[in-house]
Each structure stands twice: as C-alpha cells, then as structure tokens.
C-alpha positions in Angstrom: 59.5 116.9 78.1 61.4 113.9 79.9 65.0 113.0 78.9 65.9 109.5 79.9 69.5 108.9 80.2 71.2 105.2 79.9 74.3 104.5 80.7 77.2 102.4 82.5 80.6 104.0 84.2 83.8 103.8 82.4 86.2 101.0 83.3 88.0 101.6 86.1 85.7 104.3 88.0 84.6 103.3 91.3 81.0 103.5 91.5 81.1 105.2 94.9 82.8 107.8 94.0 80.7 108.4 91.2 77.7 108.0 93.4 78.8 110.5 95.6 79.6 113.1 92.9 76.1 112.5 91.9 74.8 113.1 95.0 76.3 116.0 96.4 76.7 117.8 92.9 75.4 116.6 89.3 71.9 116.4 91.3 72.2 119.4 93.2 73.1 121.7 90.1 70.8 120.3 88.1 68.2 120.4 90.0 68.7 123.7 90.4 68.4 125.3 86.7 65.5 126.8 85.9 63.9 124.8 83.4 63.9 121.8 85.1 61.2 120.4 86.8 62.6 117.2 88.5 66.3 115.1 88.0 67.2 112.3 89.7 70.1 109.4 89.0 69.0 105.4 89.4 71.2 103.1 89.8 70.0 100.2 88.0 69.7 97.2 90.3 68.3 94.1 88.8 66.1 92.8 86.2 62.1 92.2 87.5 61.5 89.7 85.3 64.0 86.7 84.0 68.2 86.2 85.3 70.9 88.3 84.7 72.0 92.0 85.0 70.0 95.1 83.1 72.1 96.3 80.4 73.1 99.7 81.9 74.4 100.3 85.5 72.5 104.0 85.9 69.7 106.0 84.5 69.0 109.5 84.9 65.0 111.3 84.3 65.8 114.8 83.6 62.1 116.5 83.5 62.0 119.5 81.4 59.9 122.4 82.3 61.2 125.2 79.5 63.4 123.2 76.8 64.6 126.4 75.3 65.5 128.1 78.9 67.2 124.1 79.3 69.3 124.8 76.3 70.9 128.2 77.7 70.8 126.4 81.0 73.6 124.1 80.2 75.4 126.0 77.6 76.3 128.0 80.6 80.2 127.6 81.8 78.9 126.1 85.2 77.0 123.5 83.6 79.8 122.6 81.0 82.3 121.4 83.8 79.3 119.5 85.1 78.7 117.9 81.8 82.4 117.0 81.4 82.6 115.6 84.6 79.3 113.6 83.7 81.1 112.4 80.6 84.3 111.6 82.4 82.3 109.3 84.8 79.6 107.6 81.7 80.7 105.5 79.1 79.0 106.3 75.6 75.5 107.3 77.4 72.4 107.4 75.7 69.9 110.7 76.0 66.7 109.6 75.0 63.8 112.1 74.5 60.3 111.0 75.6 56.9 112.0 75.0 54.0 111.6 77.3 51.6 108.5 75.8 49.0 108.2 78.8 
C-alpha cells in the first residue's frame, strides 16, 4: 500500500527548519520501521502545466510493506513524538491511501 500525504506548513514555520527536521529525522525514523518499504518528503515546486502555485507546499509517499506491523510501528512512543512533531510542522494534512491501478 502507498500513503500519499498533502500538506502545507503552518503559518509562521520557516520552511528550512522544517526541511531540515525532515531530513535528518522524520525520514530517517521512518524509514527505518519495519513495515515500510520506501518514505520520502517532496517539496512541491511548481505546477507542469498552466500559472500559479500547486495547492500544497510538501507531499510525503510512505510505501507500506506490512500495514498491520505499520500500525504497531507508529503507535510506538518513538514514533508518537515524531508524529507530533509532524503535526506541529503541517497544517491540516491530508493522508490519502492509494491502490496500485497499472
């Protein structure tokens, strides 16, 4: 399973400093659970087609390898200060499940 995560920063957070707590921990941790295959953070940088700004700043792809093993993964106390450190940084995200199509 693939989670896809939308979301902008709250006002007032610099977007280095998130950056750099997504670099050095949310993607370190996370990608180092056992049920996950992949996780990485986008930062969202333009539109291909047409003017303007996307409507989200970031998105995270959070590849799933065991979904039950991923929900004792972050139920763990380690993984809870991650997730309110995520939700300090993310303003109203959306976690959007995915299945495969082709």
């Amino acid at each position: 399973m693939r989670i896809v995560v939308l979301f902008n920063l709250r006002p007032g957070v610099d977007p280095e400093v998130y950056e750099s707590w997504a670099r050095g921990t949310d993607s370190p941790k996370v990608n180092g659970l056992a049920s996950i295959k992949g996780f990485s953070v986008l930062a969202l940088t333009g539109m291909l087609m047409g003017d303007g700004a996307p409507p989200f700043q970031y998105a995270e792809v959070i590849d799933i390898a065991d979904m039950e093993q991923f929900g004792r993964d972050v139920a763990t106390p380690a993984m809870q200060v991650i997730a309110s450190a995520f939700q300090a940084f993310a303003d109203n995200p959306l976690f959007i499940t995915t299945r495969e199509v082709a």
